[in-house]
N, C-alpha and C positions, 0 to 999 in steps of 0.2 A: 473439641472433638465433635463432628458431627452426630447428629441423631438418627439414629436408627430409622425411626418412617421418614426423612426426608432423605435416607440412602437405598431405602429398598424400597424403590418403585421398579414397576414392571419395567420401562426402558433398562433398571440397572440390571433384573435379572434377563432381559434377554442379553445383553452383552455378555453375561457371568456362563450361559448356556452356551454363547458362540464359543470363548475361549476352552471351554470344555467339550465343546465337536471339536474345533479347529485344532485344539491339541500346544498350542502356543498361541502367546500374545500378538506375535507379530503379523501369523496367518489371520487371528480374528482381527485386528486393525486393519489389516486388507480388506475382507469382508464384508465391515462396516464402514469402510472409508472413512478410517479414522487416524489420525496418528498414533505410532505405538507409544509416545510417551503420555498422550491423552487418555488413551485405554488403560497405561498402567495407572494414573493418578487417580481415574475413579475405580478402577478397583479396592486400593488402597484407602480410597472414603469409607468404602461399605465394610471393608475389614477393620476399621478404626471405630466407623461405629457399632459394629461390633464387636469390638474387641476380639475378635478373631483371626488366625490366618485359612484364606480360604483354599490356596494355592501352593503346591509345596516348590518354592524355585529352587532349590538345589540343583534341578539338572535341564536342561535347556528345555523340555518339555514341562508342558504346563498342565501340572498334574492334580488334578482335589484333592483337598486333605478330607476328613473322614467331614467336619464341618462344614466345608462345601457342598460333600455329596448333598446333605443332609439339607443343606440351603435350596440344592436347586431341585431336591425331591421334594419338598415344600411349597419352594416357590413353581413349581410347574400347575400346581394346584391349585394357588393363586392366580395364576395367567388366565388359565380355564376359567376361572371364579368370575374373574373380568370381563373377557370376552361372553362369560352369559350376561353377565349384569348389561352389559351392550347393547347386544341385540336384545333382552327382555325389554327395556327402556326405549326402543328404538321400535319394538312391534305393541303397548303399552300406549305409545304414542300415538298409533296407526286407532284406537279406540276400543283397545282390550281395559276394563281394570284388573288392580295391581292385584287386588284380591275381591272374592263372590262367598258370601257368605250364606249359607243356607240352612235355615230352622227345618227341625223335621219333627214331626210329628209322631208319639209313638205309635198312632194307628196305620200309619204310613208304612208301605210294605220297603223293609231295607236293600232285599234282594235289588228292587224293581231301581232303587236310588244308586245304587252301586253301577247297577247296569248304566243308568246314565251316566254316570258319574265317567266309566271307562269310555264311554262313546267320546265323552266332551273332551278327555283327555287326547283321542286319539287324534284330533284337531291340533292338538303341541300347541296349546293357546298359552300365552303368557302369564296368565288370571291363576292365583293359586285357588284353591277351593276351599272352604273351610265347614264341616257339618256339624250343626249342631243340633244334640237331642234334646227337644224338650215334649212336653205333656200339658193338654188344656190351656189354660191361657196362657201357661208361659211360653207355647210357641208364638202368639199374636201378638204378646206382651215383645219378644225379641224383635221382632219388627218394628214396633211403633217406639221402642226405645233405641234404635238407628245401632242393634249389636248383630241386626242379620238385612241382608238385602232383598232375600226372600223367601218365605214360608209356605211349607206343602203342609196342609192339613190342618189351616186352623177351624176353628168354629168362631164365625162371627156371630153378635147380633144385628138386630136392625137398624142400630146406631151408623152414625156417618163416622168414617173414621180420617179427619182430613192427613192429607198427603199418601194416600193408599188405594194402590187397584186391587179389585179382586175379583176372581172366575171361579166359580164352583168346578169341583171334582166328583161331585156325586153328592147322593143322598145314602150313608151307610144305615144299614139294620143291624140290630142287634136282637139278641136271643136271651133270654136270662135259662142259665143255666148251672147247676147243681153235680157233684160226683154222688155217683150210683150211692157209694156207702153213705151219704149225709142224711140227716135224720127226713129232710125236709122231700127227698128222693122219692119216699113210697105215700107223700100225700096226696091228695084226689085236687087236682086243676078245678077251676086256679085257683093261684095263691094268693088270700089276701095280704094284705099289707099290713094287716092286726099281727101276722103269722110270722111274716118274712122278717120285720123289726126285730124281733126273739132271737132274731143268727148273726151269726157276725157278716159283715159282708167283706169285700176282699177289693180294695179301692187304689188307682194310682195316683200319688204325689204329685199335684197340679206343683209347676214347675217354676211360677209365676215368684216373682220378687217383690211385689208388690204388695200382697198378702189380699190380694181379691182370690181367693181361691173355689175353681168351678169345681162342683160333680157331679155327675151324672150315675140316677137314679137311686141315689142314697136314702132312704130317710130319715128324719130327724129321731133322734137316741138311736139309732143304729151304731152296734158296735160295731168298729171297724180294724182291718190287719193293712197298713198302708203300705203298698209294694212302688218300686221306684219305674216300671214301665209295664207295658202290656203283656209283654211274654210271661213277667213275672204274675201278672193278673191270672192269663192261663193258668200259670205252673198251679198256684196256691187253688185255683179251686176245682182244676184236677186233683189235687190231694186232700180237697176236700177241707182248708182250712178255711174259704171263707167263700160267700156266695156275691151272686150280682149277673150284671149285662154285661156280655161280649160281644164285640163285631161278629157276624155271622158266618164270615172266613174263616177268622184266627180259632172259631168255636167248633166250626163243622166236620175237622178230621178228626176232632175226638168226639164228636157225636157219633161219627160215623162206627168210629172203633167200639163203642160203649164207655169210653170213659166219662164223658161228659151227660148229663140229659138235659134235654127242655123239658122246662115247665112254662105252663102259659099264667100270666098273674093278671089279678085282678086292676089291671089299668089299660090304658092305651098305648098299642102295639109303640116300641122303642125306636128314634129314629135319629138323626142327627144330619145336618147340611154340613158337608166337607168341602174348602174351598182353598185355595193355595190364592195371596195376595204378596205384593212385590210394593215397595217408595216410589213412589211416582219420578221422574227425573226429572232434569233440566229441561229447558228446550231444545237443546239437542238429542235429548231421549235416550233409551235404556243402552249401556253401552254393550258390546257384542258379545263377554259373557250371559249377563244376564238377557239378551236379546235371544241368546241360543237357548237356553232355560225354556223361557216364555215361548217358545216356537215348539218344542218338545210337547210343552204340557196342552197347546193347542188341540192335538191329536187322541181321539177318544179312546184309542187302546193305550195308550200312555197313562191317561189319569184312570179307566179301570184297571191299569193292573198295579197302580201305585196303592189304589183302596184294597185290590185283590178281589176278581174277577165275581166272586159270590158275597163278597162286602157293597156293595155296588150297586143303587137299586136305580135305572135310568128313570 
């Protein structure tokens, strides 16, 4: 008995699809200029190996049986399957890759990534996308362990980091800010750091796999509530559960509202270099996803409004 995958290749289901336009065997052997005894023997393969009848011949019309319908409702979704696989492979070829992986940052505005996101689709580029959230080092860290292609928002240092480009985005500010009702809300500026140690702070899970984990403006014995992104950094000290520095974006509509306040503490103003870095390529160079990327973020309203327009210090 034949096997099933070497009887149902798309050649057998287009034949299976003509005899079921054409309404009989002998009309689709015309069709395919074939002989009808050739047409009925490979029919009869694909029914053997499946142990099925696809065709009811009782009456000189060539009729589906309920298993047929069901084969070439199937197989028609195969065909398509095929002809994408084709053409993806065939424009893939032209110097799309097959896939673009991209770390994001949680300081990195989502909106603003979406938006590119639907821009680069609208190109019908062969390149799937794939985004990934990470925080502190674990965005830089997915880069340099080759699980993204390119990263918005890391924080490097002054290290050399071989196989890696990289272009700043800005310099973000930050604000340390407090909910109205926290105890720390009606104290007289600034805040020392004797004072601020005493509260919990309210810190995001450095995403790193590595276990070098960064923070920013912790101090040591400071009790901490560790939340797994920025928004959640917001949420928790709008309600007052734990204190710290916020980009001055994500901080300012609840300044604005009263939900939030600044207090000014006793160090130097908070700041941090934002940079988006990509693997350096072949000598052929970046292939035309990631080249499109890299042409985007060239443009300065691009990377201010990826930081978000008052996060953003030129």
């Amino acid at each position: 008995m034949p096997n099933y995958r070497d009887a149902l290749t798309p050649v057998s289901l287009t034949l299976l699809q003509q005899i079921a336009d054409s309404g009989s065997f002998a009309a689709a052997a015309r069709a395919l200029n074939m002989v009808p005894s050739a047409l009925t023997y490979r029919v009869q393969q694909i029914e053997e190996a499946l142990d099925v009848l696809l065709f009811d011949r009782s009456s000189r019309q060539a009729k589906l049986t309920e298993a047929g319908t069901e084969l070439l409702r199937e197989g028609a979704g195969l065909l398509a399957e095929v002809d994408a696989i084709a053409n993806r492979i065939k424009r893939v070829a032209t110097g799309w890759e097959a896939e673009l992986t991209i770390a994001v940052d949680s300081i990195i505005d989502r909106v603003t990534v979406m938006e590119l996101c639907a821009n680069f689709f609208s190109l019908n580029p062969p390149t799937r996308l794939k985004l990934r959230s990470e925080t502190l080092s674990g965005t830089l860290e997915a880069l340099t362990s080759g699980e993204a292609d390119i990263a918005l928002g890391v924080v490097m240092d002054n290290n050399s980091h071989t196989g890696l480009h990289r272009e700043s985005l800005g310099t973000v500010g930050f604000v340390f800010s407090v909910a109205p009702h926290h105890p720390l809300a009606e104290v007289a500026d600034p805040l020392p750091d004797s004072l601020i140690r005493q509260y919990r702070a309210a810190v995001i899970s450095d995403s790193t796999r590595s276990g070098r984990n960064l923070s920013i403006g912790l101090l040591p014995g400071q009790d901490v509530f560790t939340v797994p992104d920025m928004p959640s950094k917001v949420d928790a000290q709008v309600r007052g559960m734990g204190i710290g520095f916020l980009p001055t974006c994500l901080a300012q509509p609840y300044i604005d509202t009263g939900r939030l306040i600044v207090k000014r503490v006793d160090r130097a103003e908070h700041k941090i270099q934002s940079s988006y870095a990509w693997r350096k390529s072949g000598r052929g160079g970046p292939g035309k996803a990631l080249a499109w990327w890299l042409e985007q973020l060239k443009r300065p309203v691009t990377r201010a409004a990826l930081l978000g327009e008052r996060c953003r210090i030129q």
